[in-house]
N, C-alpha and C positions, 0 to 999 in steps of 0.2 A: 352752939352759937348759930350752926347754917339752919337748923332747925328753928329756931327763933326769927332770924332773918325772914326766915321763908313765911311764918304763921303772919308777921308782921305786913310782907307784901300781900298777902291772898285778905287782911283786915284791911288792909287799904285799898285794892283794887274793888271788893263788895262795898265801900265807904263810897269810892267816886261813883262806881256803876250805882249804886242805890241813889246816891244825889241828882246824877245826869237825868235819870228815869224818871224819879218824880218829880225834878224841876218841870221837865217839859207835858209830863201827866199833868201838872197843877197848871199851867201855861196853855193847854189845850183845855182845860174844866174849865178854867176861869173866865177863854173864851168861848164856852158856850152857853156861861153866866151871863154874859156881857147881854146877851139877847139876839145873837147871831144863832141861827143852830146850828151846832158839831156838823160837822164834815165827815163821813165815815172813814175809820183810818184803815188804809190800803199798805197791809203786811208787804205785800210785793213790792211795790213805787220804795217805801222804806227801804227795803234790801236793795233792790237795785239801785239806792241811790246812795250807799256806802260801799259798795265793793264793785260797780263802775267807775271807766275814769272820768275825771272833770278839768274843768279848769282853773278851777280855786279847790284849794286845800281845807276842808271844814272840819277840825280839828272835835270843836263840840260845837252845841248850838249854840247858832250865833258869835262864833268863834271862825272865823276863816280867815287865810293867808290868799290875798288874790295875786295869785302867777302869770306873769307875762303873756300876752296873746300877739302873735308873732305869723302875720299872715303874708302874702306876695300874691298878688294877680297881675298879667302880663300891660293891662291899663294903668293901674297905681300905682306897681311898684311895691316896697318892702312896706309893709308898718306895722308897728309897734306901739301897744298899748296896754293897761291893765284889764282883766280880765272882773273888775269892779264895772267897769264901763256897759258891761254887759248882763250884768245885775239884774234878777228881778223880770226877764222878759223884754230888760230897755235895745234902744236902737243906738247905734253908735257909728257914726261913717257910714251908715249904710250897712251895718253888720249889724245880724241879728243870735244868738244862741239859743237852738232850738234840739231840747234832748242832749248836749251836750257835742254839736254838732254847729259851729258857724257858719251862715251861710251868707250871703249878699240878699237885701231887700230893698224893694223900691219905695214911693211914700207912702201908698198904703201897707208895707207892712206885709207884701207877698214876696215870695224867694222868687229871683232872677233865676231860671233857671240853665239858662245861656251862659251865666255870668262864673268864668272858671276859677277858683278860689284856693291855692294850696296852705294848710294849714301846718304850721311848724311851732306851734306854742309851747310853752315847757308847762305841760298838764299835771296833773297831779301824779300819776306813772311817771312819768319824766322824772319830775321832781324826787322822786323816792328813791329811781334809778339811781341819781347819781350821789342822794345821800349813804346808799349800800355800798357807794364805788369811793365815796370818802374817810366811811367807815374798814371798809378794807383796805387801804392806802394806810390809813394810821395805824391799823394793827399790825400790819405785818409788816411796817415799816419798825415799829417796835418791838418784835419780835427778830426781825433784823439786826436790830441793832441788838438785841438782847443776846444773839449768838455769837456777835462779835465780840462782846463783853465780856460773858461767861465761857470765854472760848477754855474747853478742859475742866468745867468748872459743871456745878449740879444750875439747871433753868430758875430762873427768878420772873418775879412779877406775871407781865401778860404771857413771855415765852412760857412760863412752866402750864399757864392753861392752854395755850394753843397743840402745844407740842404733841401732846396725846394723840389729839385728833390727828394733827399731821401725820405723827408713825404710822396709825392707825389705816389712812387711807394709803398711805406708801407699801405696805406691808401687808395690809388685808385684803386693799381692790386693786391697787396697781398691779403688783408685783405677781399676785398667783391668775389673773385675769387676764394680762398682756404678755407676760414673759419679759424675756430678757431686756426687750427693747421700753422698758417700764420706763426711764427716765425720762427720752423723749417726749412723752406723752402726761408726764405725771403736775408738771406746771398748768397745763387746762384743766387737768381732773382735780388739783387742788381750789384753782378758782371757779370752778363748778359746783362743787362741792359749799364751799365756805357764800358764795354769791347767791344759791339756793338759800340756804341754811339762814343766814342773817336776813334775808329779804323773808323769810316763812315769818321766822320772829318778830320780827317788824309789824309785820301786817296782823300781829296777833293783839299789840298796841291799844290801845281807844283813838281813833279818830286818824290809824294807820290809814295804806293804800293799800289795795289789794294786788301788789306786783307779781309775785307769781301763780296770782290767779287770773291773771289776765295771757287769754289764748295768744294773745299778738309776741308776748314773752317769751313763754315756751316754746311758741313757733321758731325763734332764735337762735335758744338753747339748744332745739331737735337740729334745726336745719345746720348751723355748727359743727355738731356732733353728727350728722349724715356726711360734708364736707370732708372733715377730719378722715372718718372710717374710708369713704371713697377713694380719694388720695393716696390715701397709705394703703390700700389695696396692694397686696402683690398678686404674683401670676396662679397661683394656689388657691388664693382668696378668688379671684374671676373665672378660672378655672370650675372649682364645686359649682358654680353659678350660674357658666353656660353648660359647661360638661363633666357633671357630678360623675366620680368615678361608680363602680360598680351597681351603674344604673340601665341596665337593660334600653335599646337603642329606640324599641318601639315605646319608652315610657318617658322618650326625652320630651315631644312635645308636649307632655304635662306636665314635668317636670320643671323645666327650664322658665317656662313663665309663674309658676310657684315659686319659685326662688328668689327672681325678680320683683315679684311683688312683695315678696319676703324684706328684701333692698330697703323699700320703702314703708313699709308697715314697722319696722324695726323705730325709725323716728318718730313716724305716727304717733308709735306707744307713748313714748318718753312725753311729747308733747302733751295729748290727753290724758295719759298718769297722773302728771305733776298741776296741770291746770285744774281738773275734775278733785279730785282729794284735796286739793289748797279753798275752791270756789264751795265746799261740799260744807266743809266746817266752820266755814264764815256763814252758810248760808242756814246752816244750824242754830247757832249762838247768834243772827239775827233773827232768828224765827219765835225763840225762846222770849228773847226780851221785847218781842214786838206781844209776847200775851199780855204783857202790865198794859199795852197802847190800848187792847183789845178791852181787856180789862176796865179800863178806865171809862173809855167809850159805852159800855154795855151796862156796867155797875157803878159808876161812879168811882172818883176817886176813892174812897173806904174801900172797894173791890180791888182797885190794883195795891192800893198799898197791903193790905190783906196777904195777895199773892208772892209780894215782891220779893221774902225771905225765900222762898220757897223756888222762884226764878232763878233770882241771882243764886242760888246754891247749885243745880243744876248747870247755871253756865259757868262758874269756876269750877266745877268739875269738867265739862269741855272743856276748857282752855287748860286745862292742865294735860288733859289726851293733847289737846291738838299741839304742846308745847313736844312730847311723844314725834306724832306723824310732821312737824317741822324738821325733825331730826331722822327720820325715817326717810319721807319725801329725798331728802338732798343725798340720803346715803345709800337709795334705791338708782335715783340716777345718775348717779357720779356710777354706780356697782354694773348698770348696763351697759353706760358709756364704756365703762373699759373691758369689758365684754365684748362689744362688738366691733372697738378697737384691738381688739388681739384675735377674735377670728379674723380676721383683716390682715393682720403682720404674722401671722404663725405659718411656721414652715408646710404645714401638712393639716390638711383636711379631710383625709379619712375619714377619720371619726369626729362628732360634732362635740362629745366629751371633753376630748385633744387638748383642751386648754388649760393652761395649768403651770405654772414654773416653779421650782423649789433649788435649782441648780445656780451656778453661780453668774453672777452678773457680767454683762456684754460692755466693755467701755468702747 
């Protein structure tokens, strides 16, 4: 039956992808019927203009959700307007959207450049943000209740699918990563965890956001998780780091700012990890199906549709990997987060191995 299920969504997702693509194939041919001549199509401007953020939601062509644009300058004051308003290149109040970027314009149509402008709009990131923070809210608000239910009892419904995973990150990353002090810390590594993970999938979507493929994200997530690890620092943990034991006295100077920089290269990673592999695979599987654009532009429509069986198979075979490295991605760095939260809380830093707990739990 899951078998079936599954043959059924990969027929239906090559059904839309195959319509989306030749709608707008036949929509760009048509207009260069018209008597206009084609416009060469630019692979890049395409990409970068699905896995940027914006301020309207463009679901497919010609399909968009316009979100609020939510400005304040110290002369105007708050305001609030849709992001329709700015459609197309128009001018609105004096607000212009230029690259995805508003700015203040005067009557001809040049940016102010005096003119200070904070921008707080709910973008299309925004927007996704807090439908991942909705969708977490309801799960494990039913999952909650699912334990209260079955309390003594075998998991039902959504508990019996989350649960896995939960033991899984309790018991695989928490527990031998941070030691004893695992529970403190296992509430953020679970919402790390599940917050990556439904945001990667998400964005796997048609006409998703690309939320943690946006660097400003991760940036978050690391600086969080650097937070976390510094704090909980104890004297062992700062210790290896200004005065590594069994380090000869003439090798501290090179030692000690190595370590330090260590500190900080440690977030680094998480952040570019998780952004570079999330931006890497979108930027694949829009590369793929921008050939039917190329396609179409060079050969005519009989060329891209030609190719099209042969695309779309390819990119459902990526999104099937990338369905993989979503699950990977968030289980990589939930796995270093508590890694680097338990060099942090461990008694002894001797050895950098050291980490490790199988004994019994600290209440």
């Amino acid at each position: 039956m899951i078998r079936s299920v599954f043959n059924r969504f990969l027929l239906a997702t090559a059904f839309i992808l195959s319509s989306l693509v030749g709608a707008q194939a036949q929509e760009q041919d048509q207009q260069g019927e018209a008597g206009a001549p084609k416009e060469k199509f630019n692979v890049g401007e395409m990409i970068m203009h699905h896995i940027k953020d914006d301020h309207g939601w463009e679901f497919a062509h010609g399909v968009t959700l316009h979100l609020p644009v939510i400005l304040y300058s110290a002369d105007r004051g708050l305001e609030v307007f849709s992001s329709s308003q700015l459609a197309d290149g128009n001018v609105y109040k004096g607000y212009k959207n230029e690259h995805g970027k508003i700015h203040r314009v005067n009557e001809l149509g040049n940016v102010e450049e005096g003119a200070k402008v904070y921008d707080f709009s709910i973008t299309k990131n925004v927007a996704s943000l807090l439908l991942s923070a909705v969708i977490m809210l309801l799960l494990f608000s039913a999952v909650s209740r699912g334990y209260a239910k079955n309390k003594g009892k075998a998991p039902s419904g959504i508990q019996s699918l989350l649960e896995p995973i939960i033991l899984f990150v309790r018991d695989e990353v928490a527990k031998p990563s941070i030691g004893p002090r695992y529970k403190k810390f296992l509430p953020y590594l679970l919402t790390l965890f599940f917050f990556i993970l439904i945001n990667n999938l998400l964005g796997l979507l048609p006409g998703s956001a690309n939320l943690t493929g946006n660097i400003a994200v991760t940036l978050v997530l690391a600086v969080i998780t650097f937070l976390i690890v510094t704090f909980s620092g104890n004297k062992h943990y700062w210790m290896h780091i200004f005065k590594p034991s069994g380090v000869p006295v003439a090798l501290l100077p090179i030692m000690v700012p190595v370590e330090i920089v260590g500190v900080f290269m440690k977030p680094l990673s998480l952040m570019i990890r998780l952004f570079a592999n999330i931006t890497a695979g979108h930027i694949i599987i829009l590369s793929l199906l921008g050939l039917i654009f190329m396609a179409n532009h060079m050969g005519g429509m009989t060329t891209s549709v030609a190719i099209s069986p042969v695309v779309l198979a390819f990119t459902l075979f990526l999104n099937l990997i990338e369905i993989l490295v979503a699950f990977l991605q968030a289980f990589i760095f939930t796995l270093l987060t508590a890694m680097y939260i338990g060099s942090a809380v461990e008694d002894h830093h001797e050895a950098d191995h050291g980490i490790g707990y199988e004994g019994a739990e600290v209440h």
